[in-house]
Each structure stands twice: as structure tokens, then as C-alpha cells.
C-alpha positions as CSV (number, residue, x, y, z in Angstrom):
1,X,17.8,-8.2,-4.6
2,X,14.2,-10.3,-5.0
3,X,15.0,-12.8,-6.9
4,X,12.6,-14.7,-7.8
5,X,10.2,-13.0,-5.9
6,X,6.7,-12.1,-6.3
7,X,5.1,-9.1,-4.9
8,X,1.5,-7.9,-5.0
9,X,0.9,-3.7,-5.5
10,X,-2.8,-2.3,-5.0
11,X,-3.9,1.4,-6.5
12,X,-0.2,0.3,-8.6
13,X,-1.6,2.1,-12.0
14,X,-0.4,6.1,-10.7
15,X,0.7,7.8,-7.9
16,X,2.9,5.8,-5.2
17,X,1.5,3.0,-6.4
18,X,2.8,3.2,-9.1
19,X,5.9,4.2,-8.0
20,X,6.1,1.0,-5.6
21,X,5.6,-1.0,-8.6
22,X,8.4,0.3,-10.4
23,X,11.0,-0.2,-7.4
24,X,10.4,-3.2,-6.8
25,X,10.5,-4.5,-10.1
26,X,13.8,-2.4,-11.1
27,X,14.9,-4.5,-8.2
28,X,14.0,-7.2,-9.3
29,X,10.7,-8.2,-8.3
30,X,8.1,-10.0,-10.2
31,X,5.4,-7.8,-9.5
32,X,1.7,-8.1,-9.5
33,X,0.3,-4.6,-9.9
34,X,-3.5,-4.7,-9.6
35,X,-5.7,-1.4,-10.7
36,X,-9.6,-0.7,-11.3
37,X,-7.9,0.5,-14.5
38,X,-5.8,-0.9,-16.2
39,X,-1.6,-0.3,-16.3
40,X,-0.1,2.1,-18.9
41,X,2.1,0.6,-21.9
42,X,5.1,1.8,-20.3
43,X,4.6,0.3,-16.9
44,X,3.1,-2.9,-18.8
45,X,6.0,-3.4,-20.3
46,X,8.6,-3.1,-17.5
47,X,6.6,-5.4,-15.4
48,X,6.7,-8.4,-17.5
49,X,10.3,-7.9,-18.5
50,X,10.7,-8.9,-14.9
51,X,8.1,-11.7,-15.6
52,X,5.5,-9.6,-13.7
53,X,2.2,-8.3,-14.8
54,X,-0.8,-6.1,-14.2
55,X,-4.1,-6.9,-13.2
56,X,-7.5,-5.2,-13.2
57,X,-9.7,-5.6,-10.5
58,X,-11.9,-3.4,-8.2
59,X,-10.9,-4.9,-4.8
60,X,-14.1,-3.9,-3.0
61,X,-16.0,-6.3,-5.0
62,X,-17.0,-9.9,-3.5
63,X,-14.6,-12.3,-4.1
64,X,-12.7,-9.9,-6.3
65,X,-9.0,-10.4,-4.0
66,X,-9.8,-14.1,-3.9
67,X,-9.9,-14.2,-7.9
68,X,-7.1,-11.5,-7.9
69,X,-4.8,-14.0,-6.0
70,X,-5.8,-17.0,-8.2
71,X,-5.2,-15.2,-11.5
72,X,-1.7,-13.9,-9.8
73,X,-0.5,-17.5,-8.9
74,X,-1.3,-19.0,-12.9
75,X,-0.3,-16.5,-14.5
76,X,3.3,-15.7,-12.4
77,X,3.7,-19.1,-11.1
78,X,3.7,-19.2,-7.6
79,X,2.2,-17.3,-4.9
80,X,3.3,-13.7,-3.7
81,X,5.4,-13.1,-0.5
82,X,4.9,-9.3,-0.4
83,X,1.7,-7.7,-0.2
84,X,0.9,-3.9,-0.6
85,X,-1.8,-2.6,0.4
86,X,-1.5,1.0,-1.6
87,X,-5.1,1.3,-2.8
88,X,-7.6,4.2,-1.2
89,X,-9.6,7.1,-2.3
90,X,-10.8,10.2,-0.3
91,X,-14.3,11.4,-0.7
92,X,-14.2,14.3,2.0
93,X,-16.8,16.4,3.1
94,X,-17.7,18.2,6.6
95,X,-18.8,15.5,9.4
96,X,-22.4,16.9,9.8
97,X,-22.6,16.7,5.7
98,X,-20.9,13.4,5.2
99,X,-23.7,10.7,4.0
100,X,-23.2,6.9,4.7
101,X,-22.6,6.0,1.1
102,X,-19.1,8.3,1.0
103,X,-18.4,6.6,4.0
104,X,-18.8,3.4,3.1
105,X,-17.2,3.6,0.2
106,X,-14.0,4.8,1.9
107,X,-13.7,2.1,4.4
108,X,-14.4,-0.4,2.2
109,X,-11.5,0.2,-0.1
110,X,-9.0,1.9,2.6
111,X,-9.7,-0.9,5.4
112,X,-12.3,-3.8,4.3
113,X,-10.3,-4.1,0.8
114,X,-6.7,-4.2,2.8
115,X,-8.1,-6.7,5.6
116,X,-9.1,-9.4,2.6
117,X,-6.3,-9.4,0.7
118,X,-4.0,-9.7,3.7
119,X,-6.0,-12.6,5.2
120,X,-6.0,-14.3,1.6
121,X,-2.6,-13.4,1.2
122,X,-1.7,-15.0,4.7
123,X,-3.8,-17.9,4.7
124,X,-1.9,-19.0,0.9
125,X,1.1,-18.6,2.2
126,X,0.4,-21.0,6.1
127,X,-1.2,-23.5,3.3
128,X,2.1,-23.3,1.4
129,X,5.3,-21.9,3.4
130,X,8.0,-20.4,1.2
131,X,11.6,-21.3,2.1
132,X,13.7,-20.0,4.6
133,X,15.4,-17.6,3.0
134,X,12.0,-15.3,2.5
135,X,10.6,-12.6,4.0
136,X,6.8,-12.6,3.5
137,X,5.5,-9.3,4.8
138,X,2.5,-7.2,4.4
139,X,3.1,-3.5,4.2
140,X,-0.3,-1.1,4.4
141,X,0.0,2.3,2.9
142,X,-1.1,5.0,6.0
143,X,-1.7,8.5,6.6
144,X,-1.0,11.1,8.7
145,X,-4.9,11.9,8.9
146,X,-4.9,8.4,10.6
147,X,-2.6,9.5,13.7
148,X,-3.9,13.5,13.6
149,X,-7.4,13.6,12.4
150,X,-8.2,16.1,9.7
151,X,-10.5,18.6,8.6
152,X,-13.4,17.1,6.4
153,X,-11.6,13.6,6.3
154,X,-13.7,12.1,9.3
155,X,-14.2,8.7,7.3
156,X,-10.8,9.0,5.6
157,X,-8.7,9.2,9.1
158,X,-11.0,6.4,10.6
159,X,-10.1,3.9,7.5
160,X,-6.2,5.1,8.1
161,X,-6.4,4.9,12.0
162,X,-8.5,1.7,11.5
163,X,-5.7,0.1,9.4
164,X,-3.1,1.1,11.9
165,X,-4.6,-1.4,14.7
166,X,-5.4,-4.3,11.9
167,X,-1.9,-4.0,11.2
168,X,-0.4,-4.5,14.4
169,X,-3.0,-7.3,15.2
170,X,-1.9,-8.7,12.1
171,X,1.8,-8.5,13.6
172,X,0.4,-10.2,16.4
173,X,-1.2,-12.8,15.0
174,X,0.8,-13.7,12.0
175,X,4.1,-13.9,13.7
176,X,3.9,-17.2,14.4
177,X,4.0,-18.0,11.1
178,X,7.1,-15.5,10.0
179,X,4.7,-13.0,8.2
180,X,5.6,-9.6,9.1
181,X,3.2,-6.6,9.3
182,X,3.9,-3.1,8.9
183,X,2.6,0.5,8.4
184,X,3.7,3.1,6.3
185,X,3.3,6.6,6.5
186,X,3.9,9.1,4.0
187,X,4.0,12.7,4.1
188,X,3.0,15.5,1.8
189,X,4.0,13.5,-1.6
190,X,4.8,15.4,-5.1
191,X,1.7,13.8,-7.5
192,X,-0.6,14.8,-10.1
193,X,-2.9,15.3,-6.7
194,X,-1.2,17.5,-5.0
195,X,-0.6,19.5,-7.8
196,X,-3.8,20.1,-7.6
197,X,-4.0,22.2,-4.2
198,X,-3.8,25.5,-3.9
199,X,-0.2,27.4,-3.7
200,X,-0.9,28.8,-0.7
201,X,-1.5,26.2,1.2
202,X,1.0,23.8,-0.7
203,X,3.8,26.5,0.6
204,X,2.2,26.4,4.4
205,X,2.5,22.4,3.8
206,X,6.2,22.9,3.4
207,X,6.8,25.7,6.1
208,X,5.4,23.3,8.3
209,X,7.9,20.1,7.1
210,X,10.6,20.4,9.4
211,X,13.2,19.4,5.8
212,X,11.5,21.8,4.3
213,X,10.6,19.8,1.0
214,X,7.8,17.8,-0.5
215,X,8.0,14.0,-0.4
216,X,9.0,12.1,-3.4
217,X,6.7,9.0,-4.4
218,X,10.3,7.6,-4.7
219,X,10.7,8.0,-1.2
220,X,8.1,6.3,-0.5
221,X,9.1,3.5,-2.8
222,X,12.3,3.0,-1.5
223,X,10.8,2.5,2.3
224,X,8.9,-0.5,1.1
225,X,11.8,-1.8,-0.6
226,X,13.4,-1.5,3.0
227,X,10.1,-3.1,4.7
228,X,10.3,-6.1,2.1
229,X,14.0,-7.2,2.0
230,X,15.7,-9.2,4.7
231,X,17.0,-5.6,5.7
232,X,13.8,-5.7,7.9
233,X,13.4,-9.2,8.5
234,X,13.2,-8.0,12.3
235,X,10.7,-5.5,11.7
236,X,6.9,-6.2,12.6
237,X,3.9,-4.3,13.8
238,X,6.1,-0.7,13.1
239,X,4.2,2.4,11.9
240,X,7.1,4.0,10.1
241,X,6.5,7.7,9.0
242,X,8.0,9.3,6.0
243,X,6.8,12.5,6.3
244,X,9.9,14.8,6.4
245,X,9.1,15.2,10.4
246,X,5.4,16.7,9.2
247,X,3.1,16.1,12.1
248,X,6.1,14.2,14.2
């Protein structure tokens, strides 16, 4: 399905990341997962059986996407046509308690982080157009506290809602150049995370879900696999929700 195809993952070592990583790879993708940490032996391995590979870099640093991009291209070969943007963290905390440093740090990785690499990503691929039969696209990883607001998450739903309007602009602006921009949503996904919350509300989470399920990071997974093939090739500046109907 991507053959010969290169495809950029951020936040790729767990989670959806992870599980976009694996997707597009099983479907042939060479993919370029990129982690603060470093990938686990199993995902390691299936990566570069598809002639893909991971990559460690904090993507808030100076210059870090820039290197990221270069190591990418001489180590797989050629630049990527699909970007990612998966990466983010929380740090939450009541508005009137929030200090600047929390929200800093959450911008910078869930909008500043996804801005650079998409206008390195861009500007690679205007230098160098791939042929005709690609579909360069960037896909940034949302959240319904970007279109509702939520509790404790002021900086949080700012980076999300933030990344929702660089997207379209993006859209916009890239157009010209057939590089497609797009936002996806997902819902209340099954991770190591979520585990984490209490049952109570995990079960109020669900009563509210309108298919009355969790989301899969597979889910997830296979909607990028959507956004990136020629499936989409006429789909730009969309904010596509996979939520289940949660917060429709």
C-alpha cells in the first residue's frame, strides 16, 4: 500500500504512537519513529524489516526537528512524505494554580514542536517534489479538550485548539504545493494511561460514548492509514473525530 514510502511518527515509542508506527509499517511503510526514549526491541525490529528505523530526539529542543529530518533522509534514503505529529504530554493543574513553566512546556511540545517539524517537513519536500503518484500529507494528533475545554487542562486544550487552526492554515497555505493537512481526533483510547483512571469515572467515560466502547489505539491507527493513502488524496484542512460520537 506505501511502497516505498517514508513516513515520520512523533511520541511513536508507546501509546498511539506507537500504534501508528506499527500500521503503517505492516503496510508497508518505511517508517521513521522518533521518541525522547528510545524504541523497544520488538518495535526496533519490525521497523527496519520494512527498512525503517527509530530515532531519539526531544523535539522541543533547538534545532532538534532540523537534525531529526537530516538523520531520517541518510539513514532511509530519501525524504518523508507523511508527517505525524503524535507527540504531547499533559501537565494539568487548576487555572488559578497552573505556573508558566507547565505551560510552556505543554505548548512547546503539543504546538511549537508540531509547527517545526511540519514547516521543515514542507519546505524539504517544495525543495524536492516527489512524483505524481504521492500523497504528502501532514496529519496532527488532536483532542477533544481542544474543541470542549476541560477541567484542569487549560494549557492542554489551548496547545490542541491551537493546533486545530495551524492545521487548517497549513491546508491553506500548502495546497498549492499538493501537501495535505489534517486533524485527528481521538476519543477515550484503551492505554497503559487510561488504565490508570479511576473505574468510576472510566464507566461514566463510556456511558457517555454514544457506541458504548473505549477506542482502540488501532482505531486510531487505521484513520491515519486512511489520511495518508491516495484514499484521501482529496482530503485537506478536515478535523476528523474518532471518538465513538463522545463529545459530537
Amino acid at each position: 500500500m506505501f511502497h516505498k514510502t517514508i513516513a515520520v511518527v512523533t511520541g511513536a515509542t508507546s501509546g498511539i504512537g506507537k500504534a501508528i508506527a506499527v500500521e503503517l509499517a505492516n503496510k508497508g511503510c518505511s517508517v521513521a519513529a522518533i521518541g525522547r526514549s528510545q524504541c523497544d526491541d520488538e518495535l526496533l525490529s519490525l521497523l527496519r524489516s520494512k527498512n525503517g528505523d527509530g530515532f531519539q530526539y526531544d523535539i522541543t529542543k533547538k534545532n532538534a526537528p532540523k537534525e531529526a529530518f537530516k538523520d531520517i533522509k541518510n539513514k532511509l534514503g530519501r525524504a518523508p512524505t507523511i508527517l505525524v505529529n503524535n507527540a504531547g504530554i499533559c501537565k494539568d493543574n487548576f487555572f488559578l494554580n497552573l505556573d508558566e513553566e507547565d505551560w510552556t512546556d505543554v505548548i512547546d511540545l503539543n504546538l511549537k514542536a508540531p509547527f517545526i517539524m511540519s514547516q521543515v517537513f514542507a519546505r524539504d519536500l517544495i525543495k524536492n517534489p516527489p512524483g505524481d503518484d504521492t500523497y504528502p500529507t501532514i496529519i496532527n494528533i488532536g483532542s477533544l479538550s481542544g474543541k470542549i475545554g476541560h477541567m484542569g487542562q487549560s494549557n492542554y486544550a489551548a496547545s490542541k485548539a491551537g493546533l486545530v487552526g495551524l492545521t487548517k492554515s497549513l491546508a491553506i497555505e500548502l495546497a498549492n504545493f499538493n501537501i495535505r493537512a489534517n486533524v485527528l481526533v481521538p476519543g477515550f483510547v484503551n492505554t497503559e494511561m487510561t488504565k490508570k483512571i479511576p473505574e468510576k469515572i472510566h464507566n461514566y467515560i463510556i456511558s457517555e460514548t454514544p457506541l458504548n466502547k473505549m477506542c482502540e489505539a488501532s482505531d486510531i491507527a487505521d484513520a491515519v492509514t486512511y489520511l495518508s493513502s491516495k484514499h484521501s488524496k482529496f482530503v485537506t484542512g478536515a478535523v476528523i473525530e474518532v471518538t465513538g460520537g463522545l463529545k459530537m
